[in-house]
N, CA, C and O atoms as CSV, one atom per row, in Angstrom:
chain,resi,resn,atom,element,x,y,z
A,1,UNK,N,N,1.568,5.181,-4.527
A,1,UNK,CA,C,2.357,4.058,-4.955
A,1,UNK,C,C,2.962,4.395,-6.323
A,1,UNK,O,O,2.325,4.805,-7.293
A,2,UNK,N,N,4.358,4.151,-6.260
A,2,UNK,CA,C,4.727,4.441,-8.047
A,2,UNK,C,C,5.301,3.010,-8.281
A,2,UNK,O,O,6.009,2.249,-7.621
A,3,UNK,N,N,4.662,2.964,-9.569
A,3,UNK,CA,C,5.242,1.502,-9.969
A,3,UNK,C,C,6.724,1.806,-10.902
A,3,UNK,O,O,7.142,2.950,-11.085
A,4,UNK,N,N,7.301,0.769,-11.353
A,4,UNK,CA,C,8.151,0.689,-12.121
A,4,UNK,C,C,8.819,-0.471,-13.063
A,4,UNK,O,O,8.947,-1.598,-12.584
A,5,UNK,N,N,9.222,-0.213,-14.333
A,5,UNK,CA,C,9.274,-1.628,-14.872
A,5,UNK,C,C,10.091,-1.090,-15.836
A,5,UNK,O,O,10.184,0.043,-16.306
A,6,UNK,N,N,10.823,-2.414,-16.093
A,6,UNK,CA,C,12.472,-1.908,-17.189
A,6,UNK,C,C,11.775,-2.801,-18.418
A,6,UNK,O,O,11.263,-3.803,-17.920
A,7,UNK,N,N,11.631,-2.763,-19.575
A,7,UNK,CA,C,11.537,-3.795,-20.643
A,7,UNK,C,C,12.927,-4.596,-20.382
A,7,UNK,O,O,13.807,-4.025,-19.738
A,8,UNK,N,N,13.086,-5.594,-20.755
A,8,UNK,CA,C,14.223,-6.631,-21.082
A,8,UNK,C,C,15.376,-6.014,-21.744
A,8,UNK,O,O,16.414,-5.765,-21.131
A,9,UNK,N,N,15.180,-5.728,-23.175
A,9,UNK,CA,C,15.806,-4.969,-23.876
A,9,UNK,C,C,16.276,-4.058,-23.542
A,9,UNK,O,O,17.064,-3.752,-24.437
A,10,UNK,N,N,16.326,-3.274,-22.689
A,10,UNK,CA,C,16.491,-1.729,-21.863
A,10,UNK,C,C,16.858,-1.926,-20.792
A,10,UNK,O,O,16.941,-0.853,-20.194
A,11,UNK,N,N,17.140,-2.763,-20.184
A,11,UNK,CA,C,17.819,-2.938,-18.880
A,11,UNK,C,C,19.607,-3.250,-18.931
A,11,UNK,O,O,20.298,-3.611,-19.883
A,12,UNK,N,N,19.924,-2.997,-17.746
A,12,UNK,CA,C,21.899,-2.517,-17.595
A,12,UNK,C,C,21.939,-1.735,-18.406
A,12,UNK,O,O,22.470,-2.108,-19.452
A,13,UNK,N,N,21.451,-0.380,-18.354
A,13,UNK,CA,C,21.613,0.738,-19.089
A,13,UNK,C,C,21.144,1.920,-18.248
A,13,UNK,O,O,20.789,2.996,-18.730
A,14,UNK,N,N,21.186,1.516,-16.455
A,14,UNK,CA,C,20.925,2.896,-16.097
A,14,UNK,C,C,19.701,3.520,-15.672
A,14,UNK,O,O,19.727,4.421,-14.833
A,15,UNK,N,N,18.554,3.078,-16.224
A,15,UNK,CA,C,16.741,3.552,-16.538
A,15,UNK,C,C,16.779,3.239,-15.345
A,15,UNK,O,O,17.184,4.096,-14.559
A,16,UNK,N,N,16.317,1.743,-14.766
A,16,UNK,CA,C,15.859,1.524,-13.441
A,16,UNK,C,C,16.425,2.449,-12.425
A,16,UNK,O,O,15.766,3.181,-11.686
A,17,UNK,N,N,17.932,2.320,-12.476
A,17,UNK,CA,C,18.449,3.065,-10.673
A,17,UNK,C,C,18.197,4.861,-11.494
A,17,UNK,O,O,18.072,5.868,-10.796
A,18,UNK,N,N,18.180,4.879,-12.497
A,18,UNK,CA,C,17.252,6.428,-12.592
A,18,UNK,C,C,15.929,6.998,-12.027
A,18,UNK,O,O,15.628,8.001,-11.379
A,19,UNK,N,N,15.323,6.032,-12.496
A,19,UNK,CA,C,13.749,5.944,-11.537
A,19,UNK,C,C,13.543,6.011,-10.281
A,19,UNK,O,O,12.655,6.785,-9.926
A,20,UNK,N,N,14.334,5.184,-9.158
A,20,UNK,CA,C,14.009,4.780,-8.571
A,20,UNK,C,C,14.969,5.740,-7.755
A,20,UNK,O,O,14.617,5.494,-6.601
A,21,UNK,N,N,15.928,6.646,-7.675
A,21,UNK,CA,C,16.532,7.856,-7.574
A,21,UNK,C,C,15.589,8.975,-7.769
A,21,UNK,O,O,15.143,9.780,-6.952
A,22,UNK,N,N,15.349,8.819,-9.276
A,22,UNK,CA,C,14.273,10.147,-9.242
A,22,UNK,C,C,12.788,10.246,-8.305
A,22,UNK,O,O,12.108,11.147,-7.812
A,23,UNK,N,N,12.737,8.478,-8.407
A,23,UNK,CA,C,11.651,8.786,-7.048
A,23,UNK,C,C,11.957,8.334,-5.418
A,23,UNK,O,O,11.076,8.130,-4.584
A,24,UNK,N,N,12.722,8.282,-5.297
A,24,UNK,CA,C,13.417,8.656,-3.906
A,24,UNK,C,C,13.355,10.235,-3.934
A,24,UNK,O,O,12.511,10.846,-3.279
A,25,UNK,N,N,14.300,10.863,-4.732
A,25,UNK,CA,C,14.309,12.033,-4.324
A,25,UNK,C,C,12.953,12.926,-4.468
A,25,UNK,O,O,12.883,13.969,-3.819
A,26,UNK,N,N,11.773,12.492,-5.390
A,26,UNK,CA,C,10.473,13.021,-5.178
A,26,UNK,C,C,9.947,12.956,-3.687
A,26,UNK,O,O,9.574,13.904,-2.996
A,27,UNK,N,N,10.000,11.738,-3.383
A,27,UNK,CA,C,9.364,11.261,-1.789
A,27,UNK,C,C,10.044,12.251,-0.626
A,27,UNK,O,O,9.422,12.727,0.324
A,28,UNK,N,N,11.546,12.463,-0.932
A,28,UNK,CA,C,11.980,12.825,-0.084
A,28,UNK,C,C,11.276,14.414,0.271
A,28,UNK,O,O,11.185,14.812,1.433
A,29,UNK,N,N,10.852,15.149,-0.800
A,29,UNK,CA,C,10.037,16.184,-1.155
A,29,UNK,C,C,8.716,16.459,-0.427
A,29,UNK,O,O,8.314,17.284,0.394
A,30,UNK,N,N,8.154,15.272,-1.171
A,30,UNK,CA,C,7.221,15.071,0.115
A,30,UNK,C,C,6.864,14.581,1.287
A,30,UNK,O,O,5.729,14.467,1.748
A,31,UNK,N,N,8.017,14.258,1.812
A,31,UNK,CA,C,8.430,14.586,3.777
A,31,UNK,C,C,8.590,13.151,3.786
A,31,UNK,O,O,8.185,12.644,4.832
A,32,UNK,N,N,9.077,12.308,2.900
A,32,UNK,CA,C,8.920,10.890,3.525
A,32,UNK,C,C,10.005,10.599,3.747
A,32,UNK,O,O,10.949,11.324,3.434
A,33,UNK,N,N,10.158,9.233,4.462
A,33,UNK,CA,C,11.661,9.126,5.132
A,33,UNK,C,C,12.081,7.717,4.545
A,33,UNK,O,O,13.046,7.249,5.150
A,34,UNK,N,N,11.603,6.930,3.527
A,34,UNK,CA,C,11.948,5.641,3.080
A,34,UNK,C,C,11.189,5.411,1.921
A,34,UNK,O,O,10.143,5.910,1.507
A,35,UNK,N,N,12.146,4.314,1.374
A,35,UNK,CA,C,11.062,3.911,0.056
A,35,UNK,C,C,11.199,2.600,0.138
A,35,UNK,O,O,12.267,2.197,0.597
A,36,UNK,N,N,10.230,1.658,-0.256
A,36,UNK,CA,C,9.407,0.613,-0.212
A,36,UNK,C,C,9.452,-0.425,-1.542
A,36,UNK,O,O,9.111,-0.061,-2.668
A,37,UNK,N,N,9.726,-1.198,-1.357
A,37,UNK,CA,C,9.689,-1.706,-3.036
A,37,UNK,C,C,9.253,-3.462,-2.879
A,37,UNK,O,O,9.819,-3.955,-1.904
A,38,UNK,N,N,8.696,-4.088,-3.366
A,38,UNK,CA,C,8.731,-5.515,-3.480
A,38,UNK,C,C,9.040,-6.302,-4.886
A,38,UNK,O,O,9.273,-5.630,-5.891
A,39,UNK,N,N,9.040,-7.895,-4.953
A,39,UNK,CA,C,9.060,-8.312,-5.989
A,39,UNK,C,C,8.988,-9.869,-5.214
A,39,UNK,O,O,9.383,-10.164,-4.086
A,40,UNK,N,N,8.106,-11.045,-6.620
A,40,UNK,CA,C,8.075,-12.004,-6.388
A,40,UNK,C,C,8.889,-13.181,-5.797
A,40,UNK,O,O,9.840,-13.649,-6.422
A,41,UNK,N,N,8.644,-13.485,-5.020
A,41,UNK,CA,C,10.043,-14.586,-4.413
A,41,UNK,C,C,11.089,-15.245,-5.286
A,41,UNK,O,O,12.278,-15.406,-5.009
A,42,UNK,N,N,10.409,-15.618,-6.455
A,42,UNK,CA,C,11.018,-16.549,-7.532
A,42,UNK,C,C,11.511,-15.329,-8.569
A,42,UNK,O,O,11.785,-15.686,-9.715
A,43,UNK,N,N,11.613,-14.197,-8.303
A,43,UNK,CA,C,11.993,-13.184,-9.267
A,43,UNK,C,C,13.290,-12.512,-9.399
A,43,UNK,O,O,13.413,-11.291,-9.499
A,44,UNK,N,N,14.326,-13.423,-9.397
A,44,UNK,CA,C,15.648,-13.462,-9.029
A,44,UNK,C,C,16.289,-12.155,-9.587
A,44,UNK,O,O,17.046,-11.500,-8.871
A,45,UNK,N,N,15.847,-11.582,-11.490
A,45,UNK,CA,C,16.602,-10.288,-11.939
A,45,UNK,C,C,15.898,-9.326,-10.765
A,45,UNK,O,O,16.794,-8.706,-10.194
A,46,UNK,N,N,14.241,-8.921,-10.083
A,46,UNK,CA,C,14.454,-7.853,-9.698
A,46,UNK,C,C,15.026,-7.831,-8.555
A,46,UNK,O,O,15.554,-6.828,-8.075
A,47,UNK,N,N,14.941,-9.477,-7.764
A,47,UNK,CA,C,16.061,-9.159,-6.420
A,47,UNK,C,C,17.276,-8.682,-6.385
A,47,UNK,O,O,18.014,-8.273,-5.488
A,48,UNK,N,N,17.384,-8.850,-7.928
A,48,UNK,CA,C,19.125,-8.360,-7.798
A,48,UNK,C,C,19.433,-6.778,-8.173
A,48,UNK,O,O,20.438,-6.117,-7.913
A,49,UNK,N,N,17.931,-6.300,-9.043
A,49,UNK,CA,C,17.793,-5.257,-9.352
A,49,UNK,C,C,18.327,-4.411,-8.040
A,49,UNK,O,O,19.273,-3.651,-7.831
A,50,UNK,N,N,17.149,-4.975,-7.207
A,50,UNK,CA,C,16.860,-3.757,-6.008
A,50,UNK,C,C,18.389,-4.014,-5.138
A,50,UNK,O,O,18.869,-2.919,-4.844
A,51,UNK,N,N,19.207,-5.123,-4.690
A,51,UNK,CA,C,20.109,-5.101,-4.052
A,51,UNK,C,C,20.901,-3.835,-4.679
A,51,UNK,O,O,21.208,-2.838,-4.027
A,52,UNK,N,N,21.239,-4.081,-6.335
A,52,UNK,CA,C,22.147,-3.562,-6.679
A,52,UNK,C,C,21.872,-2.221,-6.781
A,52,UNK,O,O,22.526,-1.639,-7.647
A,53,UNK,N,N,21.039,-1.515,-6.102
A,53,UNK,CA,C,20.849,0.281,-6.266
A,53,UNK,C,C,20.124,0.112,-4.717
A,53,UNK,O,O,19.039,0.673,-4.561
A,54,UNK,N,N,20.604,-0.513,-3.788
A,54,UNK,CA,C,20.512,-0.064,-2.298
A,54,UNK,C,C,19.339,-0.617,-1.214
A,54,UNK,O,O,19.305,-0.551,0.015
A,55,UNK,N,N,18.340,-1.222,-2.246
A,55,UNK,CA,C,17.220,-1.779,-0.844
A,55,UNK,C,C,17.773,-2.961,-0.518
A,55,UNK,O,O,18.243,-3.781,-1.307
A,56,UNK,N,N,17.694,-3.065,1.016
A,56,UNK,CA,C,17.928,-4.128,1.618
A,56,UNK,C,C,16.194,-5.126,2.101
A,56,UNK,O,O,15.068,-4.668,2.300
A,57,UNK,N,N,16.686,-6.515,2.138
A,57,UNK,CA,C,15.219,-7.399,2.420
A,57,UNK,C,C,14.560,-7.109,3.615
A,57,UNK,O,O,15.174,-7.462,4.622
A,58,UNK,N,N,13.532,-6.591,3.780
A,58,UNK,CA,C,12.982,-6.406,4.999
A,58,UNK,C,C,11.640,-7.370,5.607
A,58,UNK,O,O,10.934,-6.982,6.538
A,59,UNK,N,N,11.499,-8.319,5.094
A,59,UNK,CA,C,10.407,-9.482,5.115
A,59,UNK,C,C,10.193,-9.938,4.007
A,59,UNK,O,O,10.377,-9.350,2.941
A,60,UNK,N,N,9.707,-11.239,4.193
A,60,UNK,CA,C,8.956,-11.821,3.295
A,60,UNK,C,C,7.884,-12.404,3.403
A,60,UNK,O,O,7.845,-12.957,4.503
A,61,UNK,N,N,6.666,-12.627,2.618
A,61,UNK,CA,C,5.562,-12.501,2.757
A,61,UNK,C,C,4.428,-13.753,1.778
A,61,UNK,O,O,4.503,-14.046,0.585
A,62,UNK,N,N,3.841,-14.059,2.411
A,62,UNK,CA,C,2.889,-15.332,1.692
A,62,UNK,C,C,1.469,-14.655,1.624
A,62,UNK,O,O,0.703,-14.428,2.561
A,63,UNK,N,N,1.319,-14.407,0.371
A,63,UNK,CA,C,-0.253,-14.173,0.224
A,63,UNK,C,C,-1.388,-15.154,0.287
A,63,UNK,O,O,-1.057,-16.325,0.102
A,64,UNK,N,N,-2.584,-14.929,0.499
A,64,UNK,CA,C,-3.366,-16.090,0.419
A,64,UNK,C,C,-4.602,-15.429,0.147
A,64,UNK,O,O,-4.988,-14.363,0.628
A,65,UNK,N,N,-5.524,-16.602,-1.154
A,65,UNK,CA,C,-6.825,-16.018,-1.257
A,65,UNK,C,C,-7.957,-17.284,-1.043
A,65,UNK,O,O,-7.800,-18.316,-1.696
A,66,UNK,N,N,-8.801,-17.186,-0.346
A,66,UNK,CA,C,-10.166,-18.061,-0.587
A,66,UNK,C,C,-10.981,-17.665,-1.678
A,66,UNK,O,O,-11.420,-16.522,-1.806
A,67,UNK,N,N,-11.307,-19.160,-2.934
A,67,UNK,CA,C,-12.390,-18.387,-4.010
A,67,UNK,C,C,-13.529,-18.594,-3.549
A,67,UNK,O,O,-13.929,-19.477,-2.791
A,68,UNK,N,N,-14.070,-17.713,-4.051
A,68,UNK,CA,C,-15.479,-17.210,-3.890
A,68,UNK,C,C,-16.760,-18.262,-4.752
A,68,UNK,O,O,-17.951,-17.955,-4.695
């Protein structure tokens, strides 16, 4: 799993779709055929992040926990 995260300050400058390029093209290295990414429903900059450098929505998803 590689994570990734832009500070505020540092974002529309390029970093993110760098990353996320440089690790596409790592994966692709190691024989994989897609990359994977999520973000919170209510998390409108990274939905727009990821549209705007190529992932498309492929589900969405409801977590759930029972406490202990």
């Amino acid at each position: 799993m590689i994570r990734y995260y832009v500070k505020p300050g540092f974002r529309e400058k390029g970093i993110g779709r760098a990353m996320v390029e440089f690790a596409g093209e790592w994966a692709l290295k190691q024989g994989c055929s897609e990359l994977a990414s999520d973000c919170e429903l209510n998390n409108s900059a990274s939905k727009a992040f990821h549209k705007k450098v190529g992932f498309k929505e492929a589900n969405r998803l409801i977590c759930f926990n029972e406490p202990a």
